[in-house]
N, C-alpha and C positions, 0 to 999 in steps of 0.2 A: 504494500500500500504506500503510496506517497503520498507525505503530509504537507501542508502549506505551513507559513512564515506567520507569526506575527506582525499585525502590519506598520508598527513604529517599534524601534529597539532605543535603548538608552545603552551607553559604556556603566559597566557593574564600578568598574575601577579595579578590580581585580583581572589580573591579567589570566590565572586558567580558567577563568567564570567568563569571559568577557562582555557581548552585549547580551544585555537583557531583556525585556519586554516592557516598552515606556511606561505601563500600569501598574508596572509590580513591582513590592518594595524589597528591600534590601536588608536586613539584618546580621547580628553577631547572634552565633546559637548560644550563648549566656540569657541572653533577652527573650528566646522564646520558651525555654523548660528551664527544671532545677536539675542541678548535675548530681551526683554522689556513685560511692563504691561502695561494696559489701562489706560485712563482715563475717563471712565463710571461707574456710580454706579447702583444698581437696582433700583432703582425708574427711573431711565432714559428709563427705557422699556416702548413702545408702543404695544400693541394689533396691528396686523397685519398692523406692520410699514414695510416701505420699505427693509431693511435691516437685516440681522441675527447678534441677537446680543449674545456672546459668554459671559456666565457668571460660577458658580462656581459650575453649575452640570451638569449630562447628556442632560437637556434639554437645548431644543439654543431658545431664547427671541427672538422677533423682535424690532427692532428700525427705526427712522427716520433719523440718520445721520450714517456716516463709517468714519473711521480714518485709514483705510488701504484696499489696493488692489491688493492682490495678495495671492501668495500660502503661506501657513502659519500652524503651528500646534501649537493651545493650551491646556493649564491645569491649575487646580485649584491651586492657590497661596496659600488658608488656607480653614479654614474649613472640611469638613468629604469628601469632595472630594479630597483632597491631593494625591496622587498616584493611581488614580480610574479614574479619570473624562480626558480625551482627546478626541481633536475633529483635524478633516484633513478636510484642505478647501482652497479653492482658489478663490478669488471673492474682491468684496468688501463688509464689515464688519465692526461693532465698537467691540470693548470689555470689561470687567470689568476692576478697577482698579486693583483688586485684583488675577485675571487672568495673566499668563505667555505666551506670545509668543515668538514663534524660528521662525525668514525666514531668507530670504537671504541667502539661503543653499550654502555651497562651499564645494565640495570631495561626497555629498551625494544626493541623491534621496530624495524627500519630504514622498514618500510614504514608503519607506525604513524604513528612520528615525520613521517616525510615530509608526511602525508596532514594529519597535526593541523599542522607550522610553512603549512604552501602555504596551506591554508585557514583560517589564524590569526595570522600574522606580521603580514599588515597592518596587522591591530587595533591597533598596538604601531607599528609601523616610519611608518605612513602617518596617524597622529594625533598630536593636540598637540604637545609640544611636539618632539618626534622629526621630525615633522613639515618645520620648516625649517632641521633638519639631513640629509633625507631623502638629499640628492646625495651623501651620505659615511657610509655606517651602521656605528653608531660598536661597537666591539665590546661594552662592558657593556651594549649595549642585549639585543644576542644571549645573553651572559652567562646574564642575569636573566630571559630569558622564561621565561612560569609554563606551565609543562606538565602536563596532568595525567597519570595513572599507574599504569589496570590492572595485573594481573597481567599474567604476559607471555601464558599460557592464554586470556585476556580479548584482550587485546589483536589476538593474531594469530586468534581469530575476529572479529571486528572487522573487520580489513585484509583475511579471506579473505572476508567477506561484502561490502565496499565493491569488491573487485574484481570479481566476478561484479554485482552491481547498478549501477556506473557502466559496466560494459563492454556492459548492455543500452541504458545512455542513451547512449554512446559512438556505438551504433549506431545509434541515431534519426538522431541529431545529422551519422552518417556520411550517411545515407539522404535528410536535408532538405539537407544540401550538395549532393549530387549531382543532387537535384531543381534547385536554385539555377542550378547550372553548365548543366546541361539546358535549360533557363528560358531562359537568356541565348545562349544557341545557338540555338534557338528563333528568340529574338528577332532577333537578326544575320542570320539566314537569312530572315525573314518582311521584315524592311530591304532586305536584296543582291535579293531579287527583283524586291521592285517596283521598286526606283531603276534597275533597269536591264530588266528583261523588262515589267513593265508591271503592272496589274491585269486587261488582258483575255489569258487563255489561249489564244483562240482566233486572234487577231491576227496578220497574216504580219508574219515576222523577215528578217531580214537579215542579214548577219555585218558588223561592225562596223567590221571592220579591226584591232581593239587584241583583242593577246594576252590580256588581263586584264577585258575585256569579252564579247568573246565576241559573242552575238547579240543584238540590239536590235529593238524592234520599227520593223519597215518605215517607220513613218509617222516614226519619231526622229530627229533628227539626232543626230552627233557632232564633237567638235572638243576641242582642248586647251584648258585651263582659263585659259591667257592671254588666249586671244579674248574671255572676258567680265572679265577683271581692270579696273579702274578706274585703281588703284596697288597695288605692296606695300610694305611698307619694315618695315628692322628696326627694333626696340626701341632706348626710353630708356635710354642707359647713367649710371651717376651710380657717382662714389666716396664721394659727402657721407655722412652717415649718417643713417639711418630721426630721423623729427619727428615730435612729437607733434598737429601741424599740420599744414596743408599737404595736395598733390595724392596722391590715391591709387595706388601703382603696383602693376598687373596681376604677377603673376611664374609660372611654371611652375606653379609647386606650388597656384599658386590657382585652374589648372584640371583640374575633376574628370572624370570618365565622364561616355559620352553627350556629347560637347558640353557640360558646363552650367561654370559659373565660379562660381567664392565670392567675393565681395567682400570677404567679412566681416574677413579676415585680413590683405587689403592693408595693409604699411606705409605711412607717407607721406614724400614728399619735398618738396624747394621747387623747383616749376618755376620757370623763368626766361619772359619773355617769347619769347626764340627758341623754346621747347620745344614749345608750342602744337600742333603738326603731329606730336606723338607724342599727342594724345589719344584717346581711341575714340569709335567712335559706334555705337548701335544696329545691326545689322546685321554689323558686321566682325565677321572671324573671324580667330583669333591661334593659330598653329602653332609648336609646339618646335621648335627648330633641333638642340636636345642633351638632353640628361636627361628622355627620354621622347619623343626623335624621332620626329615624326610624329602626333600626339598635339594636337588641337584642343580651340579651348574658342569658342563663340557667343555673341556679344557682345549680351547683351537687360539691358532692366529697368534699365539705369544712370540713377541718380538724384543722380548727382556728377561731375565730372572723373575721370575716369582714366586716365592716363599705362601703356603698357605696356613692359615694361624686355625688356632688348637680347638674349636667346636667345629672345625672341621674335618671328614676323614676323608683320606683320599686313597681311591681305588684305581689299581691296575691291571690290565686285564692282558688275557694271551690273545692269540691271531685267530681263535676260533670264533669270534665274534664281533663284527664289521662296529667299529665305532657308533656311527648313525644309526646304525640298527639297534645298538647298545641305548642311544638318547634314545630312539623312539618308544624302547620297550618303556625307559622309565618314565615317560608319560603316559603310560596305556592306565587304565583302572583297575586289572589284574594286577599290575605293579605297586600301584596307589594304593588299593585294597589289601595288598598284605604288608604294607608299612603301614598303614594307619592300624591295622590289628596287631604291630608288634610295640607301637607307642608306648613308654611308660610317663610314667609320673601325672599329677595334677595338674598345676595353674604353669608350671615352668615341664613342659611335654620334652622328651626325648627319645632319642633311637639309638643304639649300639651298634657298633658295626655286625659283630655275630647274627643281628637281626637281618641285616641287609645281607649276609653270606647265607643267611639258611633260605633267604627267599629261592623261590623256583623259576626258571627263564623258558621258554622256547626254544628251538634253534633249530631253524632250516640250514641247510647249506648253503656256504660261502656265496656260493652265485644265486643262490636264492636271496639271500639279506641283501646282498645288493641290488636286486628287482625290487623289492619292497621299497628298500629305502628311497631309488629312485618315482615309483610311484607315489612313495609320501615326499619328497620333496616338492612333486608339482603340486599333489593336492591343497598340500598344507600352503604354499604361496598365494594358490587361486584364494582360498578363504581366508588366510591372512588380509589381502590384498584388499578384500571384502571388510574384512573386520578397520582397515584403517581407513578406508572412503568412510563408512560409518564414523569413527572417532570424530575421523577431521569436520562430518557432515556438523554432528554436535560442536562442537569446539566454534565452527559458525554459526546458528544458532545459540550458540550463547553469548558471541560475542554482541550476536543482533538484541538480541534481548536484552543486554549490559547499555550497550547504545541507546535504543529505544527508551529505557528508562530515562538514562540521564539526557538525553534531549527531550525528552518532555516536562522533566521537573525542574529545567534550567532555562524552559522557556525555548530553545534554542528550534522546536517544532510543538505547533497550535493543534492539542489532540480535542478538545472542544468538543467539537462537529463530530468528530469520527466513532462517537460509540453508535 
């Protein structure tokens, strides 16, 4: 839809605001609500306590007591939510200390207000020099921000036409998610068949003997994954601290989906000469022991040393089993399915290596794994390929929905007319 201009603009005098709409006024948000923070810390959260409790990021806690009842908008006082993290809400509630709220609106719309700081604050909070004060947002920054200042007539058509227009983009954006999720089901399902049923359909099966496998084709063998191990061993443990220099170490967090690893983020450390025999080499593959148990990263393209650190184990394997074929298996949900049933512990979950050597594999022949794998390379690209037109589809739509907002509450397009 294309919206038309307001037909006279005034200069705001702020330069990322700039012209406004000749009718509309100008404010500091000190002058239109009261400001205050909590007095809640996060430990004070309850597990499905009565109340919603507002803390320093997108997600809302529950608690067992409120310290306010009514309409209200907050934001993160410090940390990485500083000009990111707002919530609109009306009820009763407790909050963090370190959380900001605005009520007691006067001249303005709660949903107004809301819609213009979410998609305006940053301008302000996450530039210049505010900028590397960001970790701690200082209160005269909020003070002073410049708002602008329909009537409230104005205003609340405004926030009734942004709601009906982003709750159509809302649902795109619900629609290409669910395509995503779909995509990647897809994909895991078009994996678990072939690494374990085969590419030919017609092929006599067998039953395999392993609960989590099921049937195999006839001609397959089976066996536990120690019969082709070479070695495993856990990770480089080090207390020293991250160098500006030195060997790069592998860590949990550096490996992503699908098997693949980031380098790019590795810290470094100073190997010793005994350390040597923690390095990786093309080929290995490195399993979380904790923080994401079960959870593998393929070891390709290394163009450095890298050292893998100690919740990690790293597995070697002999030539009876094609690398790629190796990643695919361990994304199939026979694979999945009997890590997740070897998992121990509660709230901090783990896996042992002996767990992952007692699991069971497949194994076609050499020239068969390589048929597979090249069948799952193209399939997996075509629905990848799919899955990021989607992302990227979202990623526009939200940006259109971020735009649309703040050009309609900054004046800068006349939404009026258009419900």
């Amino acid at each position: 839809m294309k919206y038309s201009e307001y037909p006279i603009y005034k200069d705001s005098g702020v330069e990322w605001l700039g012209n406004v709409p000749e009718h509309w006024g100008i404010s500091r948000l000190k002058f239109l609500c009261n400001i205050t923070t909590g007095g809640k810390d996060t430990e004070n959260k309850v597990d499905n306590g009565d109340y919603p409790f507002y803390v320093r990021s997108q997600t809302v806690e529950r608690i067992n007591s409120y310290s306010f009842n009514g309409e209200a908008i907050l934001t993160a006082g410090d940390g990485v939510g500083v000009g990111k993290v707002f919530h609109y809400t009306s009820g009763k509630f407790d909050f963090h200390q370190r959380v900001y709220m605005f009520y007691r609106f006067k001249r303005v719309v709660g949903q107004f207000l809301f819609e213009y700081i979410k998609n305006n604050f940053y301008k302000v909070a996450l530039a210049g020099e505010a900028k590397s004060t960001v970790d701690s947002l200082r209160l005269p920054l909020i003070q002073n921000f410049t708002i602008t200042v329909p009537s409230i007539q104005e205003q609340q058509a405004i926030a009734n036409y942004l709601d009906k227009a982003t709750a159509k983009i809302d649902s795109l954006i619900a629609k290409q998610t669910r395509l995503i999720e779909l995509l990647k089901v897809k994909r895991q399902a078009v994996i678990s068949i072939a690494v374990t049923r085969g590419l030919d359909s017609t092929v006599a099966m067998k039953d395999s003997g392993v609960e989590w496998l099921g049937e195999i084709p006839e001609h397959w063998d089976v066996n536990a994954i120690r019969r082709d191990l070479i070695e495993h061993k856990q990770g480089f443990y080090t207390t020293e601290p991250y160098i500006d220099y030195g060997v790069k170490l592998l860590r949990i967090t550096d490996i992503k989906s699908s098997g693949h690893i980031n380098y790019d983020k590795c810290p470094r450390v100073v190997m010793n000469p005994e350390d040597k025999h923690f390095l990786l080499k093309n080929g290995d593959f490195v399993f979380a022991r904790t923080g994401g148990a079960g959870s593998f990263g393929c070891v390709t393209n290394l163009i450095e040393d890298v050292l893998f650190a100690s919740y990690l184990i790293r597995f070697r394997f002999n030539s009876n089993l094609k690398k790629d074929f190796l990643k695919y298996y361990f994304l199939s949900m026979s694979f999945i399915n009997s890590i997740e049933s070897s998992i121990h512990g509660g709230v901090n979950k783990n896996i042992h290596a002996e767990d992952i050597k007692d699991s069971f594999i497949p194994k076609p022949s050499l020239s068969e794994q390589e048929v597979i794998v090249n069948y799952l390379d193209e399939r997996t690209k075509k629905i990848d390929n799919l899955i990021s037109k989607s992302a990227q589809g979202i990623d526009l739509l939200k940006e259109k929905r971020t735009a649309l907002i703040s050009s309609a509450v900054t004046g800068k397009i006349d939404v009026r007319n258009a419900l």
